[in-house]
PARO-198737 format. One record per residue: y, z, x of N, C-alpha, C in turn. Coordinates in steps of 0.1 Angstrom, whole numbers, plus 5000, padded with zeros to 4 digits. Example, Ala and Ser with C-alpha at 12.3 -4.5 7.8 and 13.67 -1.06 7.14 Angstrom:
494350785132495550785123496750785132;497850715128498950715137500050795129;
This chain:
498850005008500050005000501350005009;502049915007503849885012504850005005;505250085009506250195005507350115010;507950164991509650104987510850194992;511250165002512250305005513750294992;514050344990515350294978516050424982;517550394978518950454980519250504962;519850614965520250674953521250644937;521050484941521850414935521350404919;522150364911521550364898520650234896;521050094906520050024903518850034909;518550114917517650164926516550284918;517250344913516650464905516250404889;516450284886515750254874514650154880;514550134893513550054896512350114903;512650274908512050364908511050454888;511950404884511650434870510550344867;510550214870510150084862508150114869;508350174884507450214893506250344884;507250404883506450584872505850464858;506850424851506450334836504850254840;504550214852503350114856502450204859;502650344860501050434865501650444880;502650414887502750444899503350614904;503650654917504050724921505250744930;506350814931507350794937508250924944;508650914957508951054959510351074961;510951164953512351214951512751324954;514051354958514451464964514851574948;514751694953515351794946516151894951;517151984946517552094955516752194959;515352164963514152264966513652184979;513152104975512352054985511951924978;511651754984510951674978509951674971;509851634960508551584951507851464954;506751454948506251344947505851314933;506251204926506251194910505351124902;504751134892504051044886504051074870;504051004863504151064845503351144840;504051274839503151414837502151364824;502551244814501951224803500151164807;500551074818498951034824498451084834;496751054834495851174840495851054851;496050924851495850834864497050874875;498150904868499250914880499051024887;498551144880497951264886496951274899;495951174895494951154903495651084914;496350994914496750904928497951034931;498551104927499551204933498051294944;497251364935496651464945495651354958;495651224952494651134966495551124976;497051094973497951054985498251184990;497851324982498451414992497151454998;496151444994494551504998494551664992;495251664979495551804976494151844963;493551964966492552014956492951994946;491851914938492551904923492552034911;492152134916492352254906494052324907;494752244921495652294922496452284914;497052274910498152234895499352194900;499452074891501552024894502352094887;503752064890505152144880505251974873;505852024860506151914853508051914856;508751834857510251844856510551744845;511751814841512351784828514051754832;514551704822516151664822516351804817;516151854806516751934800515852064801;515952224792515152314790514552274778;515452204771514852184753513252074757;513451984763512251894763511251974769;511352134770510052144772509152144759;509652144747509352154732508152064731;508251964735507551794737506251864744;506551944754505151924764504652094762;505352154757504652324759505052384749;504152534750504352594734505552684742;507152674738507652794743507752934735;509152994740509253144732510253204741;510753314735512253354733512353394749;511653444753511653464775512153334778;511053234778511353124785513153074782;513553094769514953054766516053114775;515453264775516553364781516653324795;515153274802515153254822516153114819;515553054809516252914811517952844809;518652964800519952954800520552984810;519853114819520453174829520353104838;519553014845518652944858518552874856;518652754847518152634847519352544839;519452444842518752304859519252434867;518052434878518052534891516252544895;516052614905515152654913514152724906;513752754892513152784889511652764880;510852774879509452714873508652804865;508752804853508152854839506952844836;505852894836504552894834504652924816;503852804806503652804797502652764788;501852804780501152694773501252584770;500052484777500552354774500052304757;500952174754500352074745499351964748;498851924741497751764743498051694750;499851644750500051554759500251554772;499651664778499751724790498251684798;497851584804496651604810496151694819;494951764814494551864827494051834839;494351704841494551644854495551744859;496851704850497851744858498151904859;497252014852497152104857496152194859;495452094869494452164876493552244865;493052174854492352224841492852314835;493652384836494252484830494852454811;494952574810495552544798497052534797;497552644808499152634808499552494815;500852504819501552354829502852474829;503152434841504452494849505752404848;506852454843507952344837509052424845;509852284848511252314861512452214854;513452224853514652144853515452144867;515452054875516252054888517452054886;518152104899519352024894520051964902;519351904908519851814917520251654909;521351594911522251474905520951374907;520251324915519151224916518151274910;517851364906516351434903516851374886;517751434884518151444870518251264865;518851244876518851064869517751024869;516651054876515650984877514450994868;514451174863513851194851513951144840;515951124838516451044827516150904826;516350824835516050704835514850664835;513050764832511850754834511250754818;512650844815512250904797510951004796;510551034807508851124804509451214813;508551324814508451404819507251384833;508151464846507451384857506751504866;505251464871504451574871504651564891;505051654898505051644912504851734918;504151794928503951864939505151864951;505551904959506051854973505351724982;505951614987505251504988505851525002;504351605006503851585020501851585019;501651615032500351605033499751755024;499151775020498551905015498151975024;499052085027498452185034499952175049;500552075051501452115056503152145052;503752185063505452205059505752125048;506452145035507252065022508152025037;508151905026509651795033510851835025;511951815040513051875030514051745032;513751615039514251515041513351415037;514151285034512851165031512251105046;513151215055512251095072510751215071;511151375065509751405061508251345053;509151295045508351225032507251085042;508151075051507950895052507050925066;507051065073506051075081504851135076;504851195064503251225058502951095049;503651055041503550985030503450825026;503550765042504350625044502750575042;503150435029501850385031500850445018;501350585012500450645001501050664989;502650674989503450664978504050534977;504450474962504850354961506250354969;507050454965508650454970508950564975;509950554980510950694984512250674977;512750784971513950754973514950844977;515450824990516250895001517550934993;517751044991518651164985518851254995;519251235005519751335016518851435020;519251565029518451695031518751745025;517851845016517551965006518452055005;519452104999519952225000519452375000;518652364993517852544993516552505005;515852415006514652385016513152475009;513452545004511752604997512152614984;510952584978510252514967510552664959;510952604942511452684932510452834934;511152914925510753064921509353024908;508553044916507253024895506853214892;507253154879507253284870506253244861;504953304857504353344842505153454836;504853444822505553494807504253574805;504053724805502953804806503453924797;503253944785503454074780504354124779;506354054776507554034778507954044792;507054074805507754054815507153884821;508253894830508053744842507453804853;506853734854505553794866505453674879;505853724889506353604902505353604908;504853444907503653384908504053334928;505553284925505953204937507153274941;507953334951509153384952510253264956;511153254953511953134955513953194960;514253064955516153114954516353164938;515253204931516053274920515453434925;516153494931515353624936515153684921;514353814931513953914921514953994911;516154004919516754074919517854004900;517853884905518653804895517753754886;516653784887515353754875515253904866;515553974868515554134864516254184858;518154104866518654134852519054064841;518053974835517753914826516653924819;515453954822513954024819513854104828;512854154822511954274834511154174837;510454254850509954214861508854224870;507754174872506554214877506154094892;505454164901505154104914503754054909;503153914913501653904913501253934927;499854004927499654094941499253944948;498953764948498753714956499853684963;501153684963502453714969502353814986;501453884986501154034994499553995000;498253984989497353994996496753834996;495453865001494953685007494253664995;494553544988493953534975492253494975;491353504967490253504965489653374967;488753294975488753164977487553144962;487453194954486853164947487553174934;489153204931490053174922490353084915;490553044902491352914899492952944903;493452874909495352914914495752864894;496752994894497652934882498852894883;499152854896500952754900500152754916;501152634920501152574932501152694943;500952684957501252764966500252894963;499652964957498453104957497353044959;496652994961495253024968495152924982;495552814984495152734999496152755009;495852735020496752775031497752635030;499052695030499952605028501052615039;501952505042503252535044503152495063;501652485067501752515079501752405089;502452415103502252295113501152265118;500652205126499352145131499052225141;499552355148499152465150498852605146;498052655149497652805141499252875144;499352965133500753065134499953185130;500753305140500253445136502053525137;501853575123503053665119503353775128;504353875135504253975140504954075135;504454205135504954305126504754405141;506154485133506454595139507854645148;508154765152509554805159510154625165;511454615159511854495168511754455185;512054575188512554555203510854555211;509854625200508354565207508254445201;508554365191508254225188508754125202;509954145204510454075214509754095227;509754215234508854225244507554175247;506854155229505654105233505453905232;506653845226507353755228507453705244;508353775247508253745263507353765273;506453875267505053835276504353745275;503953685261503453605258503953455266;505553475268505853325274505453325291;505453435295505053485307503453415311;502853425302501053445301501553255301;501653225293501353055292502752995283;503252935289504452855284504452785272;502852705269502852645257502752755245;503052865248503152945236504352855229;504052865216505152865203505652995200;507052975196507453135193508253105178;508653175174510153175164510453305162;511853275168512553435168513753425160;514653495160515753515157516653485161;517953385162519053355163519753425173;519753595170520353705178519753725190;518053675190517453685204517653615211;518253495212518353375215518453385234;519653525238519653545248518653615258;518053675247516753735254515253675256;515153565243513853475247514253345245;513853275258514053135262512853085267;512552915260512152865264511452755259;510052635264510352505257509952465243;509152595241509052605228508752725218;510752755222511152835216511652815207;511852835192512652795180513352905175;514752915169515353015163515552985149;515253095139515553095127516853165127;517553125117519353205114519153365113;519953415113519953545109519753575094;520453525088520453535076520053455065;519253545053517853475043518453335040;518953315038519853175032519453065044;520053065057519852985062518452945066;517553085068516753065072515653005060;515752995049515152955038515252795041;516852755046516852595049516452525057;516852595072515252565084514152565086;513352675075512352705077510852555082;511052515073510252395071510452295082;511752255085511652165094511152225105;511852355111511052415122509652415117;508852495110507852435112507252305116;507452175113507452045115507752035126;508452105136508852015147507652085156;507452195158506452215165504852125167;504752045158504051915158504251835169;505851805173505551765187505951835200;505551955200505151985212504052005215;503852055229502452125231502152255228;502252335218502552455217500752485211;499652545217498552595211498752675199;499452755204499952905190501152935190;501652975175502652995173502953165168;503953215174503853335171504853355163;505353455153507053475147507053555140;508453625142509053735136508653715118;508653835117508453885102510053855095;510453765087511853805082511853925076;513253995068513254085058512254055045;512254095037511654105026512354105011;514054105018514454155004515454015001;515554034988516353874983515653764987;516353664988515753524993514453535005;515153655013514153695025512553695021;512653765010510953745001510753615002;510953524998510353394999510053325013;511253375022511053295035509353385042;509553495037508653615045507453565035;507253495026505753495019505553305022;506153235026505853115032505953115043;506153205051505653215066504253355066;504153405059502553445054501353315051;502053275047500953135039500653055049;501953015060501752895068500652985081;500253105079500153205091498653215085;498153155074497053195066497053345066;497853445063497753585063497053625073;496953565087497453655101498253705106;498253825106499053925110498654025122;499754015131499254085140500354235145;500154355148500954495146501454455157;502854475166503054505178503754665179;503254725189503654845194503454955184;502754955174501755055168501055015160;499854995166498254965159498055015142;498455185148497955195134498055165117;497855135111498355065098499055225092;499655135085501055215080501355205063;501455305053501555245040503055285042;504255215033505355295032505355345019;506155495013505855555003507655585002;507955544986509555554983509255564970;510355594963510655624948511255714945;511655714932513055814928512855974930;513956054922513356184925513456214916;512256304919511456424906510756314902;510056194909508656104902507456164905;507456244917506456324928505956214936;506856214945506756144955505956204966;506056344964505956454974504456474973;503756444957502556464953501756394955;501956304958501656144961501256154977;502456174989501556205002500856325001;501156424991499756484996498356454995;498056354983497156304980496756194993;497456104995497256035006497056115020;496956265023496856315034495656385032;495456415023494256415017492756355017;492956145019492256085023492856065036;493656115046493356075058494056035065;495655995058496455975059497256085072;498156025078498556105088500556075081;501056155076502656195071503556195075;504556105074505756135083506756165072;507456215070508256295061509556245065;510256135062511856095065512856215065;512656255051513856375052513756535064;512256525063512056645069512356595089;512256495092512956465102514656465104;515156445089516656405092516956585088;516556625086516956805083516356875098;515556795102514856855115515756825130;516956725124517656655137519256755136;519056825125520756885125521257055133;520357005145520657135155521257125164;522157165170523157135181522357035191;523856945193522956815206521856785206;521656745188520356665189520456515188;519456415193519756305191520356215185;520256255169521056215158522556265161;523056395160524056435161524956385176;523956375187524656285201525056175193;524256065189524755925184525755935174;525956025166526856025153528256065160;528056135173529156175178530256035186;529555955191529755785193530755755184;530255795169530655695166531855765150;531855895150532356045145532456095150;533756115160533356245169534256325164;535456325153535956405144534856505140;533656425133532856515127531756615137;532456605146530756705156532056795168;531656895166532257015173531457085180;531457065198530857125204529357115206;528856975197527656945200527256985183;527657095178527057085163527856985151;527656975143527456835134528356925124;529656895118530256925105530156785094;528956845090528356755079529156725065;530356875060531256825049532856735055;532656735069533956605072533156515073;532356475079531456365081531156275066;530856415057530656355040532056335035;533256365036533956355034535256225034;534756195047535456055056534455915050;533055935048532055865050532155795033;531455875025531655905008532055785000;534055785006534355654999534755535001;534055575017534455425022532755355028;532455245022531455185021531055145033;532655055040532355035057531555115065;532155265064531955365070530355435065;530155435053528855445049527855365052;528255215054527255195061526855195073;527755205077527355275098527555385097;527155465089526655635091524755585093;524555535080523155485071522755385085;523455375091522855245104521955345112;522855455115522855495129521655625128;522155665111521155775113519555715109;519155575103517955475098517655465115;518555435123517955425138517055515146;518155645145517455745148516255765148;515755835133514755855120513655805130;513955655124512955535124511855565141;512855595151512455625161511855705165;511955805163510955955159509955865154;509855885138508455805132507855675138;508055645147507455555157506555615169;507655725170506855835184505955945175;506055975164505056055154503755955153;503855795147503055735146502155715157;502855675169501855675182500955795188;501655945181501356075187499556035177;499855995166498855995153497755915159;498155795162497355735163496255765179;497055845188496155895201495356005192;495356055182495256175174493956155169;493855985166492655975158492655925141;493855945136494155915126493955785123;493555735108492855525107493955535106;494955565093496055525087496755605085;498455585085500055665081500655645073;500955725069502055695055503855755057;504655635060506055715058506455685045;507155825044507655925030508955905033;509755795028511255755031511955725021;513055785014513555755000514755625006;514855595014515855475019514655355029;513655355023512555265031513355125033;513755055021513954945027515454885031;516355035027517955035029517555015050;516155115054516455125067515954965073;514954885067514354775072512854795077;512554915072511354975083510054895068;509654845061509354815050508654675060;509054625066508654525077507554575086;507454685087506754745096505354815088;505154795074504054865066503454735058;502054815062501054685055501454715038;502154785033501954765019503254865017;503754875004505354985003504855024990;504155144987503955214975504955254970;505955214957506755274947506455414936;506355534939505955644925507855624919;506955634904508055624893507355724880;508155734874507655834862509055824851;508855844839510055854832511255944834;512355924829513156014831513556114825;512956154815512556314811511356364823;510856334822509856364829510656414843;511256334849511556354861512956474862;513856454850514356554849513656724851;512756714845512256854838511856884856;511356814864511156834873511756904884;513056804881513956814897514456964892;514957044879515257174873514357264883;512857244878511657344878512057354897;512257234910511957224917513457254924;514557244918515357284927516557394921;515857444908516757544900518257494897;518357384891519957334890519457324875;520957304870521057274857520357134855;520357114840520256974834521356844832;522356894834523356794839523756784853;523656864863523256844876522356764883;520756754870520056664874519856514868;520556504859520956434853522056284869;522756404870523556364880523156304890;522256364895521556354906520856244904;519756194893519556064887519755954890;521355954879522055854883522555794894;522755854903523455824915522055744925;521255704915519955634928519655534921;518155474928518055324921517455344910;517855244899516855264892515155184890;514555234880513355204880513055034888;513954944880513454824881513554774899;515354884904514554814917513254834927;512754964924511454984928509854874924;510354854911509654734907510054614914;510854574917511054454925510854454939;510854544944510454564961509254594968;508354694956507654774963505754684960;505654704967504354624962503354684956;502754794951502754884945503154964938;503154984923504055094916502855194910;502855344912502055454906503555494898;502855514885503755594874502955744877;503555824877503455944879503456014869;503556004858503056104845501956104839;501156074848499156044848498856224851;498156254844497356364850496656364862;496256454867496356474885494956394886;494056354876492956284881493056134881;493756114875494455984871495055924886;495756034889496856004898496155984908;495256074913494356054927493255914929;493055904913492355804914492955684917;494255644909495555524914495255544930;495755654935496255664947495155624957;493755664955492455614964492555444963;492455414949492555224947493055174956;494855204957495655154970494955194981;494655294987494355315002492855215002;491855214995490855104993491354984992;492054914987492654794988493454775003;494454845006494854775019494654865033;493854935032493155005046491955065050;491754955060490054945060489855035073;488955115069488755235073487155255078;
């Protein structure tokens, strides 16, 4: 087959149309990443989409639409999907729904649902429009490597197996929409994308699917693109690295020491510290790095690089998605630097019994690091915390002891300043519970648990194979914080308010125990987790 390259022109894009109308296939840009198109209405365009990509056919396509209303035509909707879709759509986002008849289960991988998107990218949208059907596409690369976020991507997987291209510039977001299922009034994130969690939440409530976190079951049917086959990745193996930054880097530069064809991908900020020929930098920040991601992967294709090693991004916002498609491209290799031992992190509000929670986990075996009881453990004359605060507050420290009501005082209403308090004292902390974890781990201990009510304010959430959330209602937790710290009911009320609420623990934590279970209940939740992510 002769591939049509075509320009974004309107007489171009109806001859790209005239191509889909014949049973053909065609690949067009979106503000995600490239598709590759075929009429979601026929099961033949389907079949030539998964032969040109060599993609499993249980995998399932997204269907894209001009509008939200034409999903009417192809799916049974309901009042969720209306609400994601006024808010996010045309945008990055992909709706898991019951399909209709005219939906071949070609096109989704036998299922009964089909996954529906409105782009909103100006050529996506003409191209849909000028097709009149609804167009069923994958990312149009090879199955199983980096999404193209350019058509010179498209044209080095695809040249030769799609009828056309049509070249719409580089991608603006670079990774592929946010997929949500519609589960029991919440949206349940099948795929993490640019519609974070955060902006999905406050619009519905909100649930994590655990294949996001763990390695999905090779004996699964996937219900959206990207959960069960190893995706995303270059023509070399990649292994993710977790753990203290400054041992990530060090073990970086040994690694380039040992053999030069190492692959690396670091950080932007390391740039000065690790050099070399095939070194790649991701931006600092989730956004950019969301739009490099892919091509860097891709270019390591042409080097000689055997293995590729790379920093863990954040986790939070957009960061989720860059951090779960460099999981995927890594096939969930992971490797610890500078403390072996596995690590659960444990956060959530107060008076949920958070407190009840590591005891139970110390219980099976767990070895405890107690955040607070370190930062109450550091407030003695010329202690480390108190040297550093003095750097940077030295109004607030007299004679080596720490005046905690100016420090709270100066700090409180000024945000700047609050956050380089929260920098310096998350530094600290964090460092101790690194020198606790290593003490643990010569100790004999399988696995640790840090007890940190600012887990992911510090970044340390990077550094744990899994971040258990306890939550409980808020009577419930009221009655508690009373019983436990003798204050009034509008004192704790107060106290409350002033933290996160429920849903952001649901959006962060990969794990949620509700805590108003009876104590057998509770121990039992609590064993599941330590059986599920620490093998012992």
């Amino acid at each position: 087959m002769k591939t049509l390259y075509l320009k974004p022109t309107e007489k171009d894009i109806e001859t790209a149309a005239q191509i889909i109308l014949r049973g053909g296939i065609v690949a067009f840009p979106t503000e995600t990443v490239y598709g590759l198109g075929g009429d979601a209405t026929d099961a033949g365009s389907a079949e030539k989409i998964y032969a040109a990509k060599g993609r499993p056919s249980d995998n399932p396509l997204i269907i894209h639409l001009s509008k939200a209303e034409d999903a009417e035509k192809y799916a049974y909707t309901n009042e969720i999907y209306y609400k994601l879709a006024d808010a996010f759509c045309p945008g990055p986002l992909t709706i898991i729904l019951p399909k209709k008849d005219i939906i071949p289960k070609q096109v989704t991988g036998g299922l009964d649902t089909v996954a529906v998107r409105i782009p909103s990218h100006p050529v996506a949208r003409a191209f849909i429009d000028a097709c009149g059907v609804a167009i069923a596409a994958p990312s149009a690369n090879r199955s199983g490597s980096p999404s193209p976020t350019s058509a010179e991507h498209v044209k080095a997987d695809l040249d030769g197996k799609a009828d056309a291209i049509i070249d719409g510039g580089p991608c603006e977001i670079g990774l592929e929409s946010t997929i949500v299922k519609l589960k029991d009034g919440f949206a349940v994130i099948l795929r993490p994308g640019a519609i974070t969690e955060e902006m999905l939440s406050a619009v519905v409530p909100v649930r994590r699917d655990k294949s996001l976190y763990v390695k999905p079951d090779e004996n699964a049917h996937p219900e959206a693109p990207g959960m069960k086959y190893r995706h995303y990745a270059p023509d070399v193996p990649v292994t993710l690295l977790k753990g203290p930054h400054e041992d990530v880097v060090k073990f970086m530069k040994d690694k380039l020491g040992e053999d030069d064809s190492t692959g690396l991908i670091c950080l932007q900020s390391d740039k000065k510290k690790i050099k070399g020929k095939n070194v790649k930098y991701l931006p600092n920040d989730a956004k950019g790095q969301a739009n490099a991601l892919f091509s860097l992967l891709r270019d390591f294709g042409k080097t000689d690089a055997k293995r590729v090693y790379s920093v863990t991004p954040t986790r939070t916002g957009l960061g989720l998605a860059v951090c779960n498609r460099l999981t995927k491209a890594a096939g969930f290799d992971v490797e610890y630097v500078g403390i072996t031992i596995p690590v659960l992190g444990l956060t959530g509000q107060s008076g949920a019994g958070k407190s009840t929670v590591a005891a139970i986990l110390k219980e099976h075996g767990a070895y405890v690091c107690d955040c607070d009881e370190i930062y109450h453990g550091m407030l003695y004359k010329n202690s480390p915390m108190v040297t550093e605060l003095e750097k940077h507050f030295p109004f607030a420290v007299n004679d080596g002891e720490l005046d905690r009501p100016a420090l709270a005082e100066a700090v409180f209403s000024n945000k700047e300043k609050l956050d380089l308090l929260n920098s310096v004292t998350h530094k600290v902390i964090l460092d101790e519970v690194r020198k606790q974890l290593k003490k643990a781990e010569k100790q004999g201990y399988k696995f640790a648990v840090v007890d940190a009510s600012q887990l992911f304010e510090s970044g340390y959430d990077a550094e744990c194979k899994a971040v258990i959330g306890v939550c409980a209602d808020e009577e419930t937790r009221i009655k508690r914080i009373i019983r436990r710290d003798g204050i009034t009911r509008q004192k704790a009320l107060s106290r409350i308010s002033g933290q996160h609420n429920e849903d952001f623990f649901r959006v962060y934590c990969d794990v949620i125990i509700e805590n108003g279970k009876d104590e057998k209940e509770l121990e039992k939740a609590v064993f599941g987790i330590v059986k599920e992510y620490i093998t012992i």
